[in-house]
C-alpha positions in Angstrom: 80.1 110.0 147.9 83.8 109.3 148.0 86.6 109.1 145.8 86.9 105.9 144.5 83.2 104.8 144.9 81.5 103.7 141.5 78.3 105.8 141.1 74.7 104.5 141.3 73.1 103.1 137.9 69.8 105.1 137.9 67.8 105.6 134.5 66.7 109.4 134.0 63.9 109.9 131.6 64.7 112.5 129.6 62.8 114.2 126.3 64.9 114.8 122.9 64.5 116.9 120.4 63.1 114.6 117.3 61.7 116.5 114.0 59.9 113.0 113.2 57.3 113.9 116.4 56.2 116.8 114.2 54.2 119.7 115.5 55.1 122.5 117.7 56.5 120.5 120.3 58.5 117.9 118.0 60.1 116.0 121.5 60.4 112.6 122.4 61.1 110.7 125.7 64.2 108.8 126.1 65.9 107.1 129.1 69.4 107.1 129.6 71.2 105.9 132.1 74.1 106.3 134.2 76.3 103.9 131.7 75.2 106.3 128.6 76.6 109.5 130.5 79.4 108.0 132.5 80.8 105.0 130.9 84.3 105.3 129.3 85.2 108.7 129.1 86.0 111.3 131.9 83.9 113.8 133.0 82.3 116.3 135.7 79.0 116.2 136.8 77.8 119.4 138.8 74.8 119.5 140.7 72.7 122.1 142.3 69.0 123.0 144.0 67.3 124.0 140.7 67.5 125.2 137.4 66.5 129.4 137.2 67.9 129.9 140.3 70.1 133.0 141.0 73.3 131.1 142.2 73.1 128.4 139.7 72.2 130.6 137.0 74.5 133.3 137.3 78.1 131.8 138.3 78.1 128.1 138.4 76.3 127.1 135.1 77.9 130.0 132.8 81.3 129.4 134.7 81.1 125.9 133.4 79.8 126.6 130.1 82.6 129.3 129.7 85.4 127.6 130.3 84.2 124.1 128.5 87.3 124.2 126.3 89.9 124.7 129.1 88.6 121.7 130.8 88.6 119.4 127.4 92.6 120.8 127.2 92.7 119.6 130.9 91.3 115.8 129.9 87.5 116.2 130.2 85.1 114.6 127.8 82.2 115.9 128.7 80.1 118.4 131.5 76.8 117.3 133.0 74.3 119.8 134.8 72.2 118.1 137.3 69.1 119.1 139.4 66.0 117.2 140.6 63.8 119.0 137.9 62.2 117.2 135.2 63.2 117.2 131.9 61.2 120.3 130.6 62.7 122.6 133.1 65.9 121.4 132.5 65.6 122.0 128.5 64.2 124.8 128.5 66.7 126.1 131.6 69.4 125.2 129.3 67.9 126.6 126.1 67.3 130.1 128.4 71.2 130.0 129.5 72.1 129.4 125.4 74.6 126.6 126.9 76.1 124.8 123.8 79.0 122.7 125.6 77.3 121.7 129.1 74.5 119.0 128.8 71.4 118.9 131.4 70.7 116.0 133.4 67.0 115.6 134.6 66.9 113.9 138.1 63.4 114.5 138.5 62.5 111.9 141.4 65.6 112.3 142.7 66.8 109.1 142.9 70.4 109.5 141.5 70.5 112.5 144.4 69.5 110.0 147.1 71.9 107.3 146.4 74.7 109.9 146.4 73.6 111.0 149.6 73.2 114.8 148.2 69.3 114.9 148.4 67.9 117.8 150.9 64.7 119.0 152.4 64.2 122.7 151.1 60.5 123.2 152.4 62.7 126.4 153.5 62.4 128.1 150.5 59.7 125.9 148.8 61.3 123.8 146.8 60.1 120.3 148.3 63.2 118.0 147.9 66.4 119.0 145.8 70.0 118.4 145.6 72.8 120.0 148.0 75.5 122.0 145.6 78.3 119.5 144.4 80.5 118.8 142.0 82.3 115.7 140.8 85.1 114.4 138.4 84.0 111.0 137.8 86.7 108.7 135.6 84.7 105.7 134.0 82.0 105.5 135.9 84.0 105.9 139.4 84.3 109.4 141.2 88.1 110.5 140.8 87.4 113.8 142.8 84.2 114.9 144.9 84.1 118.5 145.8 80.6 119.6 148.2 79.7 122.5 149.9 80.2 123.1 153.7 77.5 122.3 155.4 74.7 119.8 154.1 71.7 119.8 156.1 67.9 119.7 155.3 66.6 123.1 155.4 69.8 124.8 155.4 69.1 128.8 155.8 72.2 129.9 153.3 73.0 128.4 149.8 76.5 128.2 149.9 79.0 128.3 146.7 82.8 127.9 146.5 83.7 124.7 146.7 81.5 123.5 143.1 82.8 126.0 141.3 84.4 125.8 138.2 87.7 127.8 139.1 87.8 125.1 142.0 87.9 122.1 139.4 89.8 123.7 137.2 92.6 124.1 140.1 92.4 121.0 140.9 92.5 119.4 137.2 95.6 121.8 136.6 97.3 120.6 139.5 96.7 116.5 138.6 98.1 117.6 135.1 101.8 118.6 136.7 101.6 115.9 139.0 101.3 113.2 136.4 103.6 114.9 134.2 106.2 115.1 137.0 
């Protein structure tokens, strides 16, 4: 992806929560699309290989979560979690990390992943295909800022992190703010 570029419209078949269901598992499926998380507001997407993993769990997914109300101050709407994992993993991923202000995105085919070019072999480690480590600022619909790891490759042998984290976004957000205000 670039900056600039208007992001795929993919639909992702999520499940909600709906007491209605009844039972123990009181869930519903529900597509949403790319319009329905993008569309007129300003947010960041990050993505990463897959939910309960150590990188993702421990830095990049709380590091979001934890400074949620420092990037609202800084003009984001919302923050969007995404992995090709299906929507199960990704609940119940997000219900194990007790994240209130970052909402999962299930690309479970991997089709949003693909047309971004970010989907990666990782028969390495097992994991079939999954998405390289990104992160995004994406303004309306169209990315405003792209930030990816060094070195995308199928079967890469390291998972690398610095570029997708939060502190990175946030330095750049900060810096936009005292450029427009300038």
């Amino acid at each position: 992806m670039q900056v600039g570029v208007k992001i795929p419209n993919v639909t992702f078949k999520t499940r909600v929560r709906d007491e209605s269901v009844g039972g123990p598992n009181p869930f519903r499926w529900q597509d949403m699309t790319s319009a329905d998380y993008f569309d007129d507001k300003r947010v960041i997407l990050f993505s990463l290989p897959g939910a309960f993993t150590p990188t993702c769990s421990t830095y990049q997914l709380p590091g979001f979560e934890e400074n949620f109300e420092r990037f609202q101050e800084l003009g984001v709407d919302a923050i969007y979690c995404m992995s090709v994992n299906d929507s199960f993993v990704m609940n119940k991923w997000a219900e194990a990390q007790g994240v209130k202000n970052v909402s999962v995105i299930p690309d479970g085919s991997g089709e949003f992943t693909r047309k971004v070019g970010m989907l990666v072999a990782k028969d390495n480690v097992g994991f079939g295909m999954r998405s390289w480590r990104y992160a995004a600022i994406i303004n309306n619909g169209v990315v405003e800022a792209w930030f990816e790891e060094p070195g995308l490759s199928d079967n890469h042998g390291e998972d690398p992190y610095g570029e997708s984290a939060p502190e990175n976004l946030l330095k750049y957000l900060e810096a936009a703010k005292v450029e427009t205000a300038a």
